[in-house]
C-alpha positions in Angstrom: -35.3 -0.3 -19.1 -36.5 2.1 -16.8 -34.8 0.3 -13.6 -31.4 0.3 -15.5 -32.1 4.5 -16.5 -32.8 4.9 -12.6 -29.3 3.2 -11.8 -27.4 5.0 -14.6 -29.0 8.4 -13.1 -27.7 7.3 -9.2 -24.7 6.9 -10.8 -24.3 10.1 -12.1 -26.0 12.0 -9.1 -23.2 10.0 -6.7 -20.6 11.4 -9.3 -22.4 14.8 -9.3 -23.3 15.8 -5.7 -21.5 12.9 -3.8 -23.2 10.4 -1.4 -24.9 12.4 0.6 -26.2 14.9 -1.5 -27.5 12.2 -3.3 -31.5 12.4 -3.0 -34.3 10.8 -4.9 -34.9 14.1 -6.3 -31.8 14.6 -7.8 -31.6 11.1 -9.3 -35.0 11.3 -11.0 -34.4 14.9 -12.5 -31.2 12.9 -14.0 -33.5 10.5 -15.0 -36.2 12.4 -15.9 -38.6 10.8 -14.8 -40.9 11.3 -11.4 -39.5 10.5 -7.9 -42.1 8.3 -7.0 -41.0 5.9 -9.6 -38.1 5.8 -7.2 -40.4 4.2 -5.0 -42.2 2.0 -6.9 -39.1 0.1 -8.3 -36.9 0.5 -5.2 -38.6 1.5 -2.2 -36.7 4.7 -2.1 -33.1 6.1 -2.0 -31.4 3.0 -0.3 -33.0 0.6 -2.6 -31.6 2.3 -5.8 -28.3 3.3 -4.2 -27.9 -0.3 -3.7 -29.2 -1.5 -7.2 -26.3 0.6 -8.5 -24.3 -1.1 -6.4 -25.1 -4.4 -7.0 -25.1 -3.3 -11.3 -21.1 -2.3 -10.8 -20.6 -5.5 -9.3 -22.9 -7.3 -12.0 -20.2 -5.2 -14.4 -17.3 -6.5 -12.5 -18.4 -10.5 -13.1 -19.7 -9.9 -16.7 -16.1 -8.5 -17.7 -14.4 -11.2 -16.6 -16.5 -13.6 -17.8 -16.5 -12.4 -21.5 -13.1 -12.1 -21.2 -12.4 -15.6 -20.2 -15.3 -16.4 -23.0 -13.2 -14.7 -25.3 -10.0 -16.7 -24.7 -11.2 -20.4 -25.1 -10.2 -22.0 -22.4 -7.2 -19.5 -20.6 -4.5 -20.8 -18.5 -4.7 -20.4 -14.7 -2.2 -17.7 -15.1 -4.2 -15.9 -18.2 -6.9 -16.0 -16.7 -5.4 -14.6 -13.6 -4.3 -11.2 -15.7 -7.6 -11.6 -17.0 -8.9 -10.6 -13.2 -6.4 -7.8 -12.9 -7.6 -6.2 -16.3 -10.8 -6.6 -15.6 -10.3 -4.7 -12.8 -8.6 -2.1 -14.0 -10.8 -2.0 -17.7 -12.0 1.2 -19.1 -15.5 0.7 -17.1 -13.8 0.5 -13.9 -11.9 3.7 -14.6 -14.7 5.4 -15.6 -15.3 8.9 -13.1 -19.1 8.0 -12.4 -18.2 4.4 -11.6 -14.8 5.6 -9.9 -16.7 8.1 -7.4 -19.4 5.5 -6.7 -17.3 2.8 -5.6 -15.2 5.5 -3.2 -18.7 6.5 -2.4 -19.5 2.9 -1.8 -16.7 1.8 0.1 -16.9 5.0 2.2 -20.5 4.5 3.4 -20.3 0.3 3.6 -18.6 1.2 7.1 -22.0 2.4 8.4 -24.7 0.4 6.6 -24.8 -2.8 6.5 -26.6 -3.7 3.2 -23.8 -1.8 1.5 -21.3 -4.0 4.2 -22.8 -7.4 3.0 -22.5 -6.2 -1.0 -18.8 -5.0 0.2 -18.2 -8.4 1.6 -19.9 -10.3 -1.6 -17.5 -8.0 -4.1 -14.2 -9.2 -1.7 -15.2 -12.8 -1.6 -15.7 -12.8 -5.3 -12.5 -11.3 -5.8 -10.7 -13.5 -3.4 -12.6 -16.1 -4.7 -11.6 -15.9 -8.5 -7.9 -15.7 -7.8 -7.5 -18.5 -5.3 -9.3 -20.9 -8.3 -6.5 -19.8 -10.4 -4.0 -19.8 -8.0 -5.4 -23.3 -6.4 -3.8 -24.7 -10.0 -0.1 -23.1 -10.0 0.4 -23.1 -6.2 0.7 -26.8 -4.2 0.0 -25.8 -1.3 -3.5 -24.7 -0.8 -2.7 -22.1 2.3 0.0 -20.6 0.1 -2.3 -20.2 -2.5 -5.5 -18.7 -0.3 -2.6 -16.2 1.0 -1.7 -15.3 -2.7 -4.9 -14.9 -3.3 -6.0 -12.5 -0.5 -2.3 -10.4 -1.2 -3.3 -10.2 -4.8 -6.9 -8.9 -3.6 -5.5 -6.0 -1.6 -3.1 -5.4 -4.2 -5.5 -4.9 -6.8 -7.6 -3.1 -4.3 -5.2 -0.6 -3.1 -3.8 0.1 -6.5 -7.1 0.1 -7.8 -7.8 3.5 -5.1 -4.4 5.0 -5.9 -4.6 5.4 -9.6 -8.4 6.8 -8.5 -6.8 9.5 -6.4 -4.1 9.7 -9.0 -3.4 13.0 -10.7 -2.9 11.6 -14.2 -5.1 8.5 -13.6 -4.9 6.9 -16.9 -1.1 6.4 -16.5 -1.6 5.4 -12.7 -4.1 2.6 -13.9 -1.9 1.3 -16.4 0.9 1.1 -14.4 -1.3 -0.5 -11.1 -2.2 -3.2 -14.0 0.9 -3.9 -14.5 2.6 -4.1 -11.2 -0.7 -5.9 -10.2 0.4 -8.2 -13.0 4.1 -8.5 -11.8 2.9 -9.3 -8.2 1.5 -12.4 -9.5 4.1 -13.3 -11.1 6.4 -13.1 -7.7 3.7 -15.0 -6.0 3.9 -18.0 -8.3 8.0 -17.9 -7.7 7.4 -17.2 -4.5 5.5 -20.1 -3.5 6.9 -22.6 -6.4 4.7 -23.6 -9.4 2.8 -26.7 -10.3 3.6 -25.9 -13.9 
């Protein structure tokens, strides 16, 4: 309980004072609870920033999965829109998770225990869609390339409708061209089904 309070308070402390301004200080205040606690469960600022880290990609995985729970059995292509609104759910939108992950993403250049989670969240990404794709596309290349186009579209989308003005109707409408692009992918490269 305390761990998951600590990860909440990073959270809000990345959202608050950015990366960088970020200290064990400010996260236990947030917390309220002493900084050496920090310590004790972490080993100190990097630990917990990369506990939160690993916790929004925990978030990532368990959203898909109840969603696929959820449907009984999904299609490869419903469960391909499944990825895509997973990705763009209300969690993901959210401002402390949407300024971590820029946070994140900014500062994976330089470390690399933030590189190697960067690199586990692609994969997985990558990952779930070429399963899907695997299914509706013959050719396996074709599908991998799907796959990894679909990644980067959900990606970039993903940033724009964060750096969006009006965000909430930029991430509905990155859903849904997300969706679409799928769609063209599976024409594109002929369907099994």
């Amino acid at each position: 309980m305390r761990k998951l309070q600590l990860i909440e308070a990073t959270l809000k402390s990345i959202e608050a004072h950015g990366f960088q301004g970020t200290t064990i200080v400010t996260i236990s205040r947030l917390a309220g609870m002493s900084s050496g606690i920090i310590s004790h469960y972490f080993g100190g600022k990097q630990g917990v920033i990369e506990a939160a880290v690993r916790h929004l990609l925990d978030q990532l995985k368990q959203g898909l999965l109840t969603r696929i729970a959820q449907a009984e059995n999904p299609s490869a292509l419903e469960r391909l829109m499944m990825v895509v609104e997973t990705n763009f759910s209300g969690f993901q939108r959210s401002s402390s998770v949407t300024t971590a992950w820029l946070s994140f993403w900014g500062q994976a250049t330089h470390d690399v225990g933030l590189a190697r989670l960067q690199a586990v969240n692609s994969k997985r990404l990558e990952s779930n869609l070429r399963f899907s794709f695997r299914q509706l596309i013959e050719d396996p290349q074709k599908a991998a390339e799907a796959a990894r186009m679909t990644a980067a579209m959900i990606d970039g989308m993903w940033l724009r409708s964060t750096l969006s003005a009006d965000k909430d109707r930029s991430f509905k409408e990155s859903e849904r061209l997300c969706k679409e692009f799928i769609h063209m992918q599976i024409h594109r490269f002929g369907s099994l089904v």
